[in-house]
N, C-alpha and C positions, 0 to 999 in steps of 0.2 A: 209209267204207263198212263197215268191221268192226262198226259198232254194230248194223247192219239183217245182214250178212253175215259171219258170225265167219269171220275167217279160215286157224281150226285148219278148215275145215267145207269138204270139198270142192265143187267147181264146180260138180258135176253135181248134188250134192246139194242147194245152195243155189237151184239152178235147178227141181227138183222144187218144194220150198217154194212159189215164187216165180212158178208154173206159176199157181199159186190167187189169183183176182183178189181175192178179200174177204182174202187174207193180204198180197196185198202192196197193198192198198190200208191197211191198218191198221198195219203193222211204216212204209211210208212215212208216214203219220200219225203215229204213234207219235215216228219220229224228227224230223219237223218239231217237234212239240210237245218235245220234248227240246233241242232247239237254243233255242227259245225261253224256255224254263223256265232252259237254262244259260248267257245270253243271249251266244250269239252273234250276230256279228253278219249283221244281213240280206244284205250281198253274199254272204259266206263262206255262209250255211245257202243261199241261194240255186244257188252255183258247186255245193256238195256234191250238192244234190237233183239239180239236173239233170245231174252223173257216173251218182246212181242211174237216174233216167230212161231215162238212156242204155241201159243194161244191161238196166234192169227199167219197161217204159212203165208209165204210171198205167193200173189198171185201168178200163174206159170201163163208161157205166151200160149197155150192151148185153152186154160178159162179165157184170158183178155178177148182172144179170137170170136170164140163162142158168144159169150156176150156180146160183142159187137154184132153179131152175126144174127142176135135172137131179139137185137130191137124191131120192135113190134113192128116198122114203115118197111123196114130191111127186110125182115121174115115175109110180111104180108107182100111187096112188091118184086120178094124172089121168087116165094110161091115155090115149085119144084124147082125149076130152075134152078133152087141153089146146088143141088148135084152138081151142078156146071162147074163151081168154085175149082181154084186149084186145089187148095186141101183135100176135097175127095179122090185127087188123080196122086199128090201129091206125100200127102199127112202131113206137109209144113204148115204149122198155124200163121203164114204171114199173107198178107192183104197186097196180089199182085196186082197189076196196070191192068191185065185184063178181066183181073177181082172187080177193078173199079169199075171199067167201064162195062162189063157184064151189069152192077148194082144200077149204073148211070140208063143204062138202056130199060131195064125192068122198071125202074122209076118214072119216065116218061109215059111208057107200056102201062103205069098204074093211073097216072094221070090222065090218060088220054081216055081209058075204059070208063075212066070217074066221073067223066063230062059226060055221057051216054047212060054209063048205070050206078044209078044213086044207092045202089046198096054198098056201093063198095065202100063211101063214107060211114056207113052203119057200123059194115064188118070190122072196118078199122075204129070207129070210137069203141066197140065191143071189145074189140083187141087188147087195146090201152085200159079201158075203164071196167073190164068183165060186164056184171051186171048192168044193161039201162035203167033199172029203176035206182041209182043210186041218187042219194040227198046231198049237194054239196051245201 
């Protein structure tokens, strides 16, 4: 489990990481594809994955969806609009042609307001960074 979880790396921290469906669906990719590559063998990659499982479930295409869904330019340029998605008409967490171009038109719609009202730049560095008075 050190390969996906270093173990100088505390619990709590590992668990943050690991919070994010598209990271631990990719670091458990990753280490499949590493097992293979250094060919261990299928019971042993097997026995290992499912120790990680345990600790960390595979990400399901309903978090991946979500997540994608809740980046902060996506959320702010859906706005209500996201009701629109198929998933609300649908429940399939998959990202159709009209997902896209619904996203693609809201996006322009964000840019276009952003030339006109400069708060919207505000709302969105809010979005990303919470508080303004942060110290980088």
């Amino acid at each position: 489990m050190d390969a996906i979880v270093p173990l100088r790396k505390r619990q709590d921290e590992a668990d943050r990481h690991f919070a994010s469906p598209s990271y631990r669906l990719a670091m458990i990719n990753a280490a499949a594809q590493t097992f293979v590559e250094a060919g261990v063998p299928d019971d042993q990659a097997k026995e290992f994955m499912a120790k990680v499982a345990a600790v960390y479930p595979p990400a399901t295409p309903e978090e991946l969806y979500f997540e994608r869904l809740e980046d902060p330019m996506i959320s702010m340029a859906l706005g209500e609009r996201r009701k629109e998605l198929s998933y609300f008409r649908t429940g399939e967490p998959v990202w159709t042609k009209e997902d896209v171009n619904l996203v693609e038109e809201c996006m322009k719609d964000l840019l276009d307001r952003s030339k006109t009202d400069k708060t919207i730049l505000d709302r969105f560095t809010k979005m990303i960074f919470g508080d303004p008075q942060i110290n980088l």
